[in-house]
BATOR-343042 format. One record per residue (C-alpha): z, y, x. Coordinates in steps of 0.02 Angstrom, whole numbers, plus 50000, padded with zeros to 5 digits. Example, Ala and Ser with C-alpha at 12.3 -4.5 7.8 and 13.67 -1.06 7.14 Angstrom:
<<50390 49775 50615>>
<<50357 49947 50684>>
***
This chain:
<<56025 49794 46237>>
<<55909 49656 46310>>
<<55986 49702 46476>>
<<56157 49663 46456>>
<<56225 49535 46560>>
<<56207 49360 46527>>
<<56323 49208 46525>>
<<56255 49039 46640>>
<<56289 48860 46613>>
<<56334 48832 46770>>
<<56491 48765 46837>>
<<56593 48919 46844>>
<<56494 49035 46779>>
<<56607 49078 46624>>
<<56752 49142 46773>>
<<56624 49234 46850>>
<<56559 49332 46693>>
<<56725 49374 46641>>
<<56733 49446 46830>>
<<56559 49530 46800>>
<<56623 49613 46637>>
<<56773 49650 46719>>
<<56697 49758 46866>>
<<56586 49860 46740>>
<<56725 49920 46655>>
<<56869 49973 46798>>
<<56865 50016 46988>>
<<56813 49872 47112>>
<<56988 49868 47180>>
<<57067 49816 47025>>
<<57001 49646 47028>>
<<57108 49487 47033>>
<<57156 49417 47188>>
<<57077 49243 47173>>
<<56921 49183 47057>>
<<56927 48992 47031>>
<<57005 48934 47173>>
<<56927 49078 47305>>
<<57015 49194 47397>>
<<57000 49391 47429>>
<<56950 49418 47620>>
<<56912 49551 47692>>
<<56776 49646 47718>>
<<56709 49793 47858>>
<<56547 49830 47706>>
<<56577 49789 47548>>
<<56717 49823 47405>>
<<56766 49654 47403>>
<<56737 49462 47438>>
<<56815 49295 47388>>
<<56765 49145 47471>>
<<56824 48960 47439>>
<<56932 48909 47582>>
<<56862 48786 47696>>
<<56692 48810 47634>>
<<56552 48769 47753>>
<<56386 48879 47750>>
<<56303 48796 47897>>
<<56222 48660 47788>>
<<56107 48797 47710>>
<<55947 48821 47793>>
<<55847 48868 47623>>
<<55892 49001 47465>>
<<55884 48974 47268>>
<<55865 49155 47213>>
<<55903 49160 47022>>
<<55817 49305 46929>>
<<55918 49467 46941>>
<<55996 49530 46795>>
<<55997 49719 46748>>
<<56135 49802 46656>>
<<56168 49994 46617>>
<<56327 50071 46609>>
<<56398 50076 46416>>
<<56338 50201 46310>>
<<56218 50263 46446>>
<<56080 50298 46334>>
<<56164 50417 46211>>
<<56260 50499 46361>>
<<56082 50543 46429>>
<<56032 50638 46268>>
<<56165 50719 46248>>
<<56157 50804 46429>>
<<55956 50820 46417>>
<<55890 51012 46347>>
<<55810 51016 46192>>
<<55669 51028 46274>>
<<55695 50865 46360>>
<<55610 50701 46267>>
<<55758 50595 46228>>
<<55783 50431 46327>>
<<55740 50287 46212>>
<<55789 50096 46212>>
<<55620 50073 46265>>
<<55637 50181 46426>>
<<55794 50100 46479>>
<<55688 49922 46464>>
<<55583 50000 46555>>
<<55711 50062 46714>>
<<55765 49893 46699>>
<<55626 49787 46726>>
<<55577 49916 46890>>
<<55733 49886 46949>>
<<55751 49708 46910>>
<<55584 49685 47006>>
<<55610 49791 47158>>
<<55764 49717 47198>>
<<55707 49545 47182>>
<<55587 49558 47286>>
<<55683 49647 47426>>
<<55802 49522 47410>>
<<55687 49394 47452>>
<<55594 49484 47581>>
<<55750 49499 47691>>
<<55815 49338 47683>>
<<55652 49264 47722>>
<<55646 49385 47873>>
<<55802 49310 47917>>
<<55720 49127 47929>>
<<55794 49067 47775>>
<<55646 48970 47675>>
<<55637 49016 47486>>
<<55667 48875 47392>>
<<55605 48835 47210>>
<<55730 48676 47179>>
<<55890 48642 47207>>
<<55923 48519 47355>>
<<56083 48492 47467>>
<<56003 48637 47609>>
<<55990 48758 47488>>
<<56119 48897 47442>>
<<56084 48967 47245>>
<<56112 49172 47240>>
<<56153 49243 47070>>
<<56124 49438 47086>>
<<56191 49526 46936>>
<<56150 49735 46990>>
<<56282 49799 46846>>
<<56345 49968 46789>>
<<56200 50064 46831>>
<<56196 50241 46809>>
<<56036 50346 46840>>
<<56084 50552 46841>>
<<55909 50599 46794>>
<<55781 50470 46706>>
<<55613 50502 46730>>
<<55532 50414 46539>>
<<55353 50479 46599>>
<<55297 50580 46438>>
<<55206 50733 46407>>
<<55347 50877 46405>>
<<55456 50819 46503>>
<<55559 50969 46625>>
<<55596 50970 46784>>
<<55756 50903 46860>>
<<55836 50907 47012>>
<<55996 50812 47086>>
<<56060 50768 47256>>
<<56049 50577 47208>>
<<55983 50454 47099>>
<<56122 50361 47042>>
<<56235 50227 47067>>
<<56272 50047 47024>>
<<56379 49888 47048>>
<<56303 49726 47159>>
<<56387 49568 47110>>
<<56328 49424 47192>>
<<56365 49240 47174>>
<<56351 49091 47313>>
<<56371 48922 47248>>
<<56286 48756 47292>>
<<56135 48749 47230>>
<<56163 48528 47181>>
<<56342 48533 47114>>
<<56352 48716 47065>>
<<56530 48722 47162>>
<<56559 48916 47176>>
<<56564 48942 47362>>
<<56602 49136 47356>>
<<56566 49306 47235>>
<<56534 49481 47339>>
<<56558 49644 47248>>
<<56504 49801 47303>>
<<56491 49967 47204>>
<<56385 50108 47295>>
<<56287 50279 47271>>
<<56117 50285 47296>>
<<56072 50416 47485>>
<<56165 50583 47454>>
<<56033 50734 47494>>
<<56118 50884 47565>>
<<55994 50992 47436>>
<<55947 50968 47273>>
<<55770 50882 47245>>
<<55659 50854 47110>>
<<55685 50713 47021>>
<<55550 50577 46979>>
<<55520 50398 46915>>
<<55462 50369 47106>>
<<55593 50449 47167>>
<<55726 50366 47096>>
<<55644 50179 47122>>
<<55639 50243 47288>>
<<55816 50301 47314>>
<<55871 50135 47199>>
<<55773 50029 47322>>
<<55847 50079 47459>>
<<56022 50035 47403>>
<<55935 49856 47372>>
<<55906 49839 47543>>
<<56050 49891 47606>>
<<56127 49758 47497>>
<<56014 49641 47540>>
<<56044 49655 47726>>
<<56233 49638 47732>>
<<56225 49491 47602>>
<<56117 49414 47730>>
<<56200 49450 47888>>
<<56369 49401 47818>>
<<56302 49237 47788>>
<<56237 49222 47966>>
<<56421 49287 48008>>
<<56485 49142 47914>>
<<56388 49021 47999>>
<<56431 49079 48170>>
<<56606 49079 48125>>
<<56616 48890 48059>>
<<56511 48823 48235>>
<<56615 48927 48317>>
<<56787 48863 48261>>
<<56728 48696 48214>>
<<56752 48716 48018>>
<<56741 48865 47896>>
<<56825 49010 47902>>
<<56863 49106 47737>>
***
């Protein structure tokens, strides 16, 4: 599938694949406790975070963000047709291409938006002020796709789906991995079932974007304060 998950050149990018890969396939809290030299810390809202000890954020007035990569859960596709009526058009490769690129977009932008309403400039090169962010959205599973064709039946669920944020600091000139968060989440729970729609689940998906995208953000700023705080960087 043209959305599976692909492996960077950069410095440490092999180690953070495997821990990509790794994440898709078991529960968030079975990761290893270090990742190249970073260590687990904790954290109040997401599954989990490794940061490089010592590692000073303060530096980083300006974001690289690289183009967010899409990636379904395995065998998604045929699980779909399986558990669609015969009624139901069948969910091609096409459609989940499709799913992908929405989502790929909508969280890219909404990614940007909020750290550029948290007065971080968006920067197009790398340069020793800017922080590089590789967002990999993995493991995505949408309860009711929506392909858009003539026959398609109603459906209704209480949410859209779920999926896996893994996200990857490093410096953007020497590619030194700074820190990976991991979070896996549900999209908004409805206390009553709803009908289900394209719109509605790029809605529901986008929403889980944002919330994303605000604690990456803030937990940067938290980083920040910490090291001028303290004097140096606290993990």
């Amino acid at each position: 599938m043209s959305t599976a998950i692909r492996r960077r050149s950069d410095r440490g990018s092999w180690h953070v694949a495997l821990l990509f890969t790794f994440c898709a396939a078991h529960a968030v809290a079975q990761v290893p406790p270090t990742l190249e030299g970073l260590v687990k810390v904790p954290s109040k809202r997401l599954a989990a975070v490794y940061l490089l000890p010592g590692a000073d954020f303060r530096a980083y007035t300006k974001v690289l963000i690289d183009p967010v990569q899409v990636a379904f859960q395995k065998n998604w596709v045929s699980q779909m047709n399986r558990s669609r009526g015969g009624a139901a058009p069948k969910i091609d490769e096409s459609d989940a291409r499709a799913i992908a690129d929405a989502m790929r977009s909508g969280f890219q932008e909404i990614f940007a938006a909020t750290f550029k309403a948290k007065g971080y400039e968006l920067a197009a090169a790398p340069a020793s002020d800017v922080l590089r962010l590789s967002p990999e959205v993995v493991n995505v599973y949408l309860n009711a796709p929506d392909p858009g064709r003539p026959g398609v039946t109603r459906t209704y669920t209480v949410e859209a789906g779920e999926a896996t944020l893994v996200l990857a600091a490093r410096d953007s000139t020497t590619g030194a991995l700074l820190g990976v968060a991991i979070d896996r989440s549900s999209t908004r729970v409805s206390r009553h079932l709803s009908t289900t729609t394209s719109v509605t689940n790029r809605g529901e998906f986008e929403d889980l974007f944002r919330h994303w995208a605000d604690i990456c953000a803030k937990g940067l700023e938290q980083l920040k304060a910490s090291a001028a705080s303290s004097g140096k960087a606290k993990p």
